[in-house]
C-alpha positions as CSV (number, residue, x, y, z in Angstrom):
1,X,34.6,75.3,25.4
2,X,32.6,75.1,22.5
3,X,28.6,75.2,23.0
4,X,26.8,71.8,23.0
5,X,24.1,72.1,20.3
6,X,21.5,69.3,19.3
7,X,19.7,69.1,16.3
8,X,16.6,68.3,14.9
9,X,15.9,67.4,11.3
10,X,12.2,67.1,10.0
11,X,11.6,65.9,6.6
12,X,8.6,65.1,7.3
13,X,6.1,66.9,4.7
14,X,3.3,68.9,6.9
15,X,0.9,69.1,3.9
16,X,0.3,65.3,4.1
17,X,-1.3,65.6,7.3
18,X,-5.1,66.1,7.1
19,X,-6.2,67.3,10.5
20,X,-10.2,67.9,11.4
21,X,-10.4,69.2,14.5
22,X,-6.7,70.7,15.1
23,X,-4.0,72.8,12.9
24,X,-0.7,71.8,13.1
25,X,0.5,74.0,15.7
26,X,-2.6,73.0,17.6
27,X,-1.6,69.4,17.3
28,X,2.3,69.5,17.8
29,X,1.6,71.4,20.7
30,X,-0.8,68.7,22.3
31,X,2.2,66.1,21.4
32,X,4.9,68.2,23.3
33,X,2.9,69.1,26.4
34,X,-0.6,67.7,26.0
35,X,-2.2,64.5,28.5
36,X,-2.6,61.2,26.5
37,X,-6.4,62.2,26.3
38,X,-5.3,65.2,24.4
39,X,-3.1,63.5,21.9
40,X,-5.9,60.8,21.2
41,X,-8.3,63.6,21.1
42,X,-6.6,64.4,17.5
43,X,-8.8,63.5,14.8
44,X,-7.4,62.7,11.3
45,X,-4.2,60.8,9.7
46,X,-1.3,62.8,11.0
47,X,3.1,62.3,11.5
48,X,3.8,64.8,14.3
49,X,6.9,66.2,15.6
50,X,7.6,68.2,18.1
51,X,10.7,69.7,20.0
52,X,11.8,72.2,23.0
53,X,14.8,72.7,24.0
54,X,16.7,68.8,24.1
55,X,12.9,67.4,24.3
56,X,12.1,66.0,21.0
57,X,8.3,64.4,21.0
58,X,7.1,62.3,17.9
59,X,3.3,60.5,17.2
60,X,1.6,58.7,14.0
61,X,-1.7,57.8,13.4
62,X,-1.7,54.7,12.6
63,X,-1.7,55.0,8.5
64,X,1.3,57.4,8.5
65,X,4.9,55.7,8.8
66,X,6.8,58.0,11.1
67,X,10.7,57.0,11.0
68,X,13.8,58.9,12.7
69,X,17.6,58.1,13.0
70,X,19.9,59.4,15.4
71,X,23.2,60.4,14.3
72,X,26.0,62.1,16.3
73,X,28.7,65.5,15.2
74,X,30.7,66.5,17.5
75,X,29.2,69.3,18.6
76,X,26.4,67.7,19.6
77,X,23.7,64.3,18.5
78,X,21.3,65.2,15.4
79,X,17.7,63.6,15.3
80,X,16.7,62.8,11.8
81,X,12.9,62.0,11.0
82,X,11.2,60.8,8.1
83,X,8.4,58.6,6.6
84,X,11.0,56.8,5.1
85,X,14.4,54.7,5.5
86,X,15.4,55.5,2.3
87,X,14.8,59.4,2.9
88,X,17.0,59.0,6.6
89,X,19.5,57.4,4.8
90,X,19.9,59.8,1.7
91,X,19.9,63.1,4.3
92,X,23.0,61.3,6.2
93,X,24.7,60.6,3.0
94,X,24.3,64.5,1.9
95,X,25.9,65.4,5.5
96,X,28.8,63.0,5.0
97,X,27.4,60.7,8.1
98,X,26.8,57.8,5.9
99,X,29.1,55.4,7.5
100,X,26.8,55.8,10.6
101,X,23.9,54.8,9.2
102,X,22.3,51.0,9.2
103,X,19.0,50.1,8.7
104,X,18.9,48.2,11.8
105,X,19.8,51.6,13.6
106,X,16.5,53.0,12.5
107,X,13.7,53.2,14.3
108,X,10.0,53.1,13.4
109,X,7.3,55.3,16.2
110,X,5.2,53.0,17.1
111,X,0.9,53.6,16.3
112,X,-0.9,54.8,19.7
113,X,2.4,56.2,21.4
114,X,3.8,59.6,21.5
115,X,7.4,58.9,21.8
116,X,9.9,61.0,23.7
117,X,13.9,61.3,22.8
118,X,16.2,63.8,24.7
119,X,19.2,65.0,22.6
120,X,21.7,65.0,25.7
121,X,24.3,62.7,23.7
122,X,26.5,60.1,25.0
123,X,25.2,57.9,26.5
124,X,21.7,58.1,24.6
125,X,19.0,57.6,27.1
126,X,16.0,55.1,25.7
127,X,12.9,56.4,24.8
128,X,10.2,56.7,26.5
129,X,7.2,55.8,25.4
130,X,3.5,56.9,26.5
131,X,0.8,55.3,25.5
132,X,-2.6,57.7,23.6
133,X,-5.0,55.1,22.3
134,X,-6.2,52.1,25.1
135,X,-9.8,51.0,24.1
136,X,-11.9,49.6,26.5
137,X,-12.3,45.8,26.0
138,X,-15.0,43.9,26.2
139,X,-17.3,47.3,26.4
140,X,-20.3,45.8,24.1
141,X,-23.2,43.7,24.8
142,X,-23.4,40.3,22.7
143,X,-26.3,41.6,20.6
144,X,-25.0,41.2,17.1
145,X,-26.9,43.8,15.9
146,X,-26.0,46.4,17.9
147,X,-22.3,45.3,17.8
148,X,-22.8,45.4,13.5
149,X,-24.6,48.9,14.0
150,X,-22.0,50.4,16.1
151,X,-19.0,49.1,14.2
152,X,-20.9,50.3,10.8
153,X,-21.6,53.4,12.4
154,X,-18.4,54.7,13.4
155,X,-17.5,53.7,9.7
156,X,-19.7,55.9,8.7
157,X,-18.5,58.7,10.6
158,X,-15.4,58.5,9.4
159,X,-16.1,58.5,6.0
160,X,-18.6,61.4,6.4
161,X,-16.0,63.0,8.1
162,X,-13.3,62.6,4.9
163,X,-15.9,62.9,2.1
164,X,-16.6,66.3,3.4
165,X,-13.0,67.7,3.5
166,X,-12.7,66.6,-0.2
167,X,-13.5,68.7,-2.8
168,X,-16.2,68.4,-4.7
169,X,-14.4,68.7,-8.2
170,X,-12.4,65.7,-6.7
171,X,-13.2,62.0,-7.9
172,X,-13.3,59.3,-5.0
173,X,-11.8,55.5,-6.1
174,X,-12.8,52.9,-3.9
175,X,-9.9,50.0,-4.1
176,X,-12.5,47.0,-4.5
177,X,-12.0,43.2,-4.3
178,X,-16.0,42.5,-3.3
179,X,-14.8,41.4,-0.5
180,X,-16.5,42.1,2.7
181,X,-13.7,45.0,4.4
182,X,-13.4,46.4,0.5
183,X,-17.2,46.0,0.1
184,X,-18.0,47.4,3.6
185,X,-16.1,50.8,2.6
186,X,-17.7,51.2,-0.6
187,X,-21.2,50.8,0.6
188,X,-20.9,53.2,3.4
189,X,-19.1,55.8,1.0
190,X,-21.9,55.2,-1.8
191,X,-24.4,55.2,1.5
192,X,-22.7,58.5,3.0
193,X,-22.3,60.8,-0.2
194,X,-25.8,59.7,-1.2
195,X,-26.8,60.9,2.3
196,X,-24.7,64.4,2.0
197,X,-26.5,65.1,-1.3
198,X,-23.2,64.4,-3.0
199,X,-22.8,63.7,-7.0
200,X,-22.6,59.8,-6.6
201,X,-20.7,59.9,-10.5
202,X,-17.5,60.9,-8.4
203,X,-17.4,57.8,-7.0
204,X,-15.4,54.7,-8.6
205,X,-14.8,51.0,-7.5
206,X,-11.3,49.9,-8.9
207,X,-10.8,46.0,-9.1
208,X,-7.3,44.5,-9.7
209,X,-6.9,41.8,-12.2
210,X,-3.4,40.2,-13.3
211,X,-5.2,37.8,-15.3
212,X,-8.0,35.2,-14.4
213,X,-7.9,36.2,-10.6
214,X,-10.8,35.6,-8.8
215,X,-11.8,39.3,-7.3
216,X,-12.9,40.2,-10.9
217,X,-15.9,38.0,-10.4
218,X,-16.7,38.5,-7.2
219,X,-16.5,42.6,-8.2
220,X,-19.0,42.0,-10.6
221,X,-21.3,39.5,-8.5
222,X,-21.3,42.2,-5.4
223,X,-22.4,44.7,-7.3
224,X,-24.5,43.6,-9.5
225,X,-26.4,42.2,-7.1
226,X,-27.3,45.5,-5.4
227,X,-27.9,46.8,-8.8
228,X,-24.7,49.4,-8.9
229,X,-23.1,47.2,-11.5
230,X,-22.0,51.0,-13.3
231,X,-19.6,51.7,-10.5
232,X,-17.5,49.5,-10.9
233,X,-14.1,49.7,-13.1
234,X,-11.6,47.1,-13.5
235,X,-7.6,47.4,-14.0
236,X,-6.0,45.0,-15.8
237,X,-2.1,44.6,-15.3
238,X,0.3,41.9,-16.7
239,X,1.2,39.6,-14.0
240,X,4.8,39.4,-15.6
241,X,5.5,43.0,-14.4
242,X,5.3,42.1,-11.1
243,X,8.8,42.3,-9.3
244,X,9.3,41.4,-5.7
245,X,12.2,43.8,-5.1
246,X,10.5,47.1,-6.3
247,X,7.6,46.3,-3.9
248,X,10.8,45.6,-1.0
249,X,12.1,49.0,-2.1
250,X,8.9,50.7,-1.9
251,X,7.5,49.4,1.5
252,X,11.1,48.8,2.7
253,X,10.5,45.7,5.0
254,X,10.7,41.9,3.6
255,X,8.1,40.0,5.0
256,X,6.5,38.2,2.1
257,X,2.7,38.5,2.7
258,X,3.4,42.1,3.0
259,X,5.2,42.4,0.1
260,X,2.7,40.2,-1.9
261,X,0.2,42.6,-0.9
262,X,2.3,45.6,-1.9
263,X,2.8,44.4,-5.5
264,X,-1.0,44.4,-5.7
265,X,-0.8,47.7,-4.6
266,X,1.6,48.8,-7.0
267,X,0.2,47.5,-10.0
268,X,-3.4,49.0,-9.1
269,X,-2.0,52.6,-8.3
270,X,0.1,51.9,-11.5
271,X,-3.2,51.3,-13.8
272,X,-5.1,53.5,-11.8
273,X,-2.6,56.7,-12.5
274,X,-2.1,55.6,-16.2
275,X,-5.6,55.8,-17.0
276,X,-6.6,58.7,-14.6
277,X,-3.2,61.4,-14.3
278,X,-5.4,63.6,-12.4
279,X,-6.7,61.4,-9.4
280,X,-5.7,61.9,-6.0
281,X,-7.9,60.4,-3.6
282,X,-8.1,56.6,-2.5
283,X,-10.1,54.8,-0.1
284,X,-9.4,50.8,1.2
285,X,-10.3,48.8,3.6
286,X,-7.1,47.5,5.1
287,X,-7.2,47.2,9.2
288,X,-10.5,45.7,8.9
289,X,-9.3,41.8,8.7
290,X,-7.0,43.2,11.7
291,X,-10.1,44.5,14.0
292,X,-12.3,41.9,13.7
293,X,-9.0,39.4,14.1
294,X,-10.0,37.7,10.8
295,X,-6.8,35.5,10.3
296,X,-6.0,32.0,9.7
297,X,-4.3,31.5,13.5
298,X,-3.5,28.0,11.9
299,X,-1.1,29.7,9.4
300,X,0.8,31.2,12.4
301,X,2.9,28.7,15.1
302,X,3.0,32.0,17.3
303,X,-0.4,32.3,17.8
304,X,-2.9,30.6,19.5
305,X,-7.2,31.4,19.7
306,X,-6.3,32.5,23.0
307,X,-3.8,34.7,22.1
308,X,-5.7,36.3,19.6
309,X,-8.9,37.3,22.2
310,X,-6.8,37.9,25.0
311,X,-4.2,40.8,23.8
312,X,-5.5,44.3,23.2
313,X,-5.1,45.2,19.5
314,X,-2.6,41.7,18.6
315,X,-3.0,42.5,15.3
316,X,-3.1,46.2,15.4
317,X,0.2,46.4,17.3
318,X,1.7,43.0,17.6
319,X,3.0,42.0,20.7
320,X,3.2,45.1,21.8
321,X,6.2,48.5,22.4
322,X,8.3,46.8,25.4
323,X,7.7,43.2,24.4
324,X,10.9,40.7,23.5
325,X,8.6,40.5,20.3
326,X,8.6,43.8,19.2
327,X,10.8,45.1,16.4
328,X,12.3,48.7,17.0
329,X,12.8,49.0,13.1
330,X,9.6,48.2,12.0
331,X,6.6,48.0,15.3
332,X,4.4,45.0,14.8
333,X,1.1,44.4,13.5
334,X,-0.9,46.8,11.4
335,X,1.8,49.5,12.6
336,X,4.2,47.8,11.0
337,X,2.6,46.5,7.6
338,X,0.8,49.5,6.9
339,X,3.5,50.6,4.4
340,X,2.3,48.0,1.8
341,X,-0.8,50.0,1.7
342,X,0.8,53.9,2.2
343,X,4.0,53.7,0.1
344,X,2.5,52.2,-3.0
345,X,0.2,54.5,-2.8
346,X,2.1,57.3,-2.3
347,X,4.9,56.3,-4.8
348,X,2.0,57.0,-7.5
349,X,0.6,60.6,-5.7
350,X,-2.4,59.0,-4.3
351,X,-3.4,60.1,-0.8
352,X,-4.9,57.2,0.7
353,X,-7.4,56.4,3.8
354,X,-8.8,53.5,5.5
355,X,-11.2,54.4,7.8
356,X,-10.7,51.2,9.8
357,X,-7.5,52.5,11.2
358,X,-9.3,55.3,13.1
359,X,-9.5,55.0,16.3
360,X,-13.1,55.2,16.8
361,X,-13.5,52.0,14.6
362,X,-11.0,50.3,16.5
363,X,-12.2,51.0,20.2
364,X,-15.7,49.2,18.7
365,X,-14.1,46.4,17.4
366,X,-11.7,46.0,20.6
367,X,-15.1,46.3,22.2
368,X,-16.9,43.4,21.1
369,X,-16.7,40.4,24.1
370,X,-15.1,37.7,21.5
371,X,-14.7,35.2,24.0
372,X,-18.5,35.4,25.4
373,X,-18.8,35.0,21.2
374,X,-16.9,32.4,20.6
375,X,-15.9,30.4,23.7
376,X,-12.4,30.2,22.0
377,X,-13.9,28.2,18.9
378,X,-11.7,29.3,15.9
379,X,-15.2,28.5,13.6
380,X,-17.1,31.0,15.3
381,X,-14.6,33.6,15.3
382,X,-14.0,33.4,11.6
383,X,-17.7,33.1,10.8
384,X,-18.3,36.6,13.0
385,X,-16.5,38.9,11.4
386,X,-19.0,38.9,7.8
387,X,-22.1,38.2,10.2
388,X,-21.1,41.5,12.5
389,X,-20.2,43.5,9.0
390,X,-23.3,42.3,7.6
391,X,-25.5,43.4,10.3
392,X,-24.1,46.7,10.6
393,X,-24.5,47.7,6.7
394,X,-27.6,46.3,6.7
395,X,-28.9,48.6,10.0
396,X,-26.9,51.6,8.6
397,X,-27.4,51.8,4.8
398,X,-30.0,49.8,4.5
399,X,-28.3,47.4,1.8
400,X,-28.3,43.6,1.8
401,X,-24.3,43.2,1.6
402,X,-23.1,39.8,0.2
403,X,-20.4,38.4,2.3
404,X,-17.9,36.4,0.4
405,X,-15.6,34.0,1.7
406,X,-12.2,35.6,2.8
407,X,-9.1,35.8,0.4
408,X,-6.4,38.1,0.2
409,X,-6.0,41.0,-1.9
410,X,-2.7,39.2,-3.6
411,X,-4.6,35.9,-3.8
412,X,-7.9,37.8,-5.8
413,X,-6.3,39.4,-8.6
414,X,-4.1,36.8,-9.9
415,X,-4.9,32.7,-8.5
416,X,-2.9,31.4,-5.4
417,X,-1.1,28.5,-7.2
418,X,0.0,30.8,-9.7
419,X,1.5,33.9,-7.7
420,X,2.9,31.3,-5.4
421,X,4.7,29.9,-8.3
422,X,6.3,33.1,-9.4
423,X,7.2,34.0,-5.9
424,X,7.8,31.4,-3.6
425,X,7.6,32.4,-0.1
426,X,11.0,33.0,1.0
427,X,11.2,35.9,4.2
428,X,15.5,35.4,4.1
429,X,16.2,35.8,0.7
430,X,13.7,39.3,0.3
431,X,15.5,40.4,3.9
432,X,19.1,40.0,1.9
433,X,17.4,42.0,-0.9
434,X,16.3,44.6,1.5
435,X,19.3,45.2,3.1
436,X,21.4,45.0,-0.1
437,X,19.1,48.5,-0.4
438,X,21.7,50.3,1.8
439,X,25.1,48.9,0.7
């Protein structure tokens, strides 16, 4: 009888990890064998994988897309794992195993899980999955300022923490609306490498504009009202290069916010690379509308204000890994949608970071008491998130941060009615598109 042999396949790329406490051995190891105290213990932006024997163990930060596919030879079931579909998919066509392969059959590792898969074969056993991350809820006081100065301070960490494991031949660009997540980042980088004794020309803030949007302004208006008008840099793009299905083939998902946002993301990395060949280094403020649940709940029939206070991390993680809710392909939330903010960045060789994906910002944020806050008013809850932020830079930096109303990043650099004109909001037709991707 022949031997039963199962396979793993990693194309994951180790050098994209950036690790601060842990190598990669170090880390892997705590994923194959470590407590869920060990695992979240990891510092950094990491895609670990991790096998003995039929065991294979996988976990993500929560800005790094970890993918994997499970096909099946006859001598045994091989595990496939990636950052991408397209990547899965091009590795099963190579090996003849195309017909196999789906889109649907793919599976994304959810953010905050380590996920365990056993190559035994037929029939596959499910995965099981063991949750790294649970912030306390509820943890903080109702003191606004220290809420703002706690929230601001972990910020801060985390950028100190990145700054430092930078070079210092290497140019930092801040991507910039003037909004307040985008405005938060920038003033605790400019506050953090001023604090390190760092050389403050490294530092950039890059503003989108497809023509007449409304971030170019407000750009100007934040800064020069804190008198660092000189760091800030604009990037102007034609609104007519803007196309839908490069954005769905980039972030490969189809939901149209998303891929709205990605297009931004595109043509900023695009202007941002043809001006500068040389720069490598990014830093955004996505996850922050997410931790401080900063959404219209009116634009969303699934939601409700007490939807929104009561479930840990709603936005982070959607309904959650075992939920009728949950998509296998994609996870929810920020797990899911962080692609429109990694692959167009990526596509371009930028290495990106949002420091409100780390953990530490989130368990402050998951922290506040929103409901002793708000008393489920929807008002309050979108007037806290700018008032907390506020506070925070103001304790931490000492800066007097405007706090604009909030918009978008695909409705700031080019006008609502006009992007909505070119691109209609239509989730069916971009999920034909998508999967037209793999015919």
């Amino acid at each position: 009888m022949d031997a039963y042999l199962e396979r793993l396949v990693d194309l994951t790329d180790p050098a994209q990890n950036r690790l601060f406490n842990y190598s990669i051995e170090e880390a892997r190891k705590y994923v194959l064998h470590g407590s869920p105290e060990q695992v979240r213990a990891i510092e950094g932006s990491f895609a670990l994988v991790a096998k003995e024997g039929k065991i294979v163990k996988m976990a993500r930060s929560m800005d790094r897309p970890l993918r994997y596919f499970l096909a099946k030879k006859s001598a045994g079931p091989v595990l496939v794992v990636a950052d991408r579909i397209d990547a899965l998919f091009d590795w099963l066509k190579a090996e003849g195993l195309e017909d196999q392969f789906h889109p649907s059959y793919t599976r994304m590792i959810p953010a905050h899980y380590v996920v365990e898969i056993q190559l035994i074969g037929c029939p596959d056993p499910d995965p099981i999955y063991t949750r790294f991350f649970s912030p306390q809820r509820n943890s903080l006081p109702t003191d606004l300022d220290q809420i703002g100065a706690a929230y601001i301070g972990a910020l801060a960490d985390e950028i100190a923490q990145w700054v430092r494991a930078i070079p210092e031949s290497e140019p930092i660009g801040v991507c910039f609306s003037g909004g307040i997540d985008s405005g938060a980042v920038f003033l605790t980088t400019y506050h953090v490498m001023k604090k390190l004794g760092m050389n403050l020309g490294r530092l950039k803030a890059f503003t989108l504009d497809l023509g007449d949007g409304p971030d170019q302004k407000q750009a100007r208006e934040f800064l020069s009202s804190l008198g660092l008008g000189l760091f800030g840099e604009e990037i102007s793009a034609d609104a007519s290069t803007l196309d839908p299905l490069e954005a769905i083939r980039v972030v490969e998902d189809y939901k149209p916010l998303d891929i709205e946002c990605a297009l931004m993301g595109l043509s900023l990395s695009r202007g941002i690379r043809a001006r500068y060949p040389d720069w490598k280094f990014l830093i955004d403020g996505d996850g922050g509308d997410e931790n401080l649940k900063d959404y219209p709940i009116e634009e969303n029939p699934e939601l409700t204000i007490r939807s929104v206070i009561n479930n840990l991390m709603l936005y982070q993680e959607g309904w959650g890994v075992g939920k009728i809710k949950h998509s296998l392909v994609h996870s929810g939330g920020l797990s899911r949608s962080y692609t429109r903010t990694y692959a167009p960045a990526r596509k371009f060789g930028f290495e990106g970071f949002s420091p409100f994906t780390r953990p530490s910002v989130m368990e402050v944020a998951e922290g506040i008491p929103f409901l002793a806050l708000t008393d489920y008013d929807v008002e309050k809850l979108y007037a806290l998130k700018g008032d907390i932020v506020a506070r925070g830079i103001r304790q931490v930096t000492g800066l007097e941060m405007p706090a604009f109303p909030k918009r978008r990043f695909q409705h700031g650099a080019i006008p609502e009615p006009v992007l909505r004109e070119r691109f209609p909001s239509r989730e069916a037709q971009y999920r034909k598109q998508f999967l037209s991707l793999y015919q």
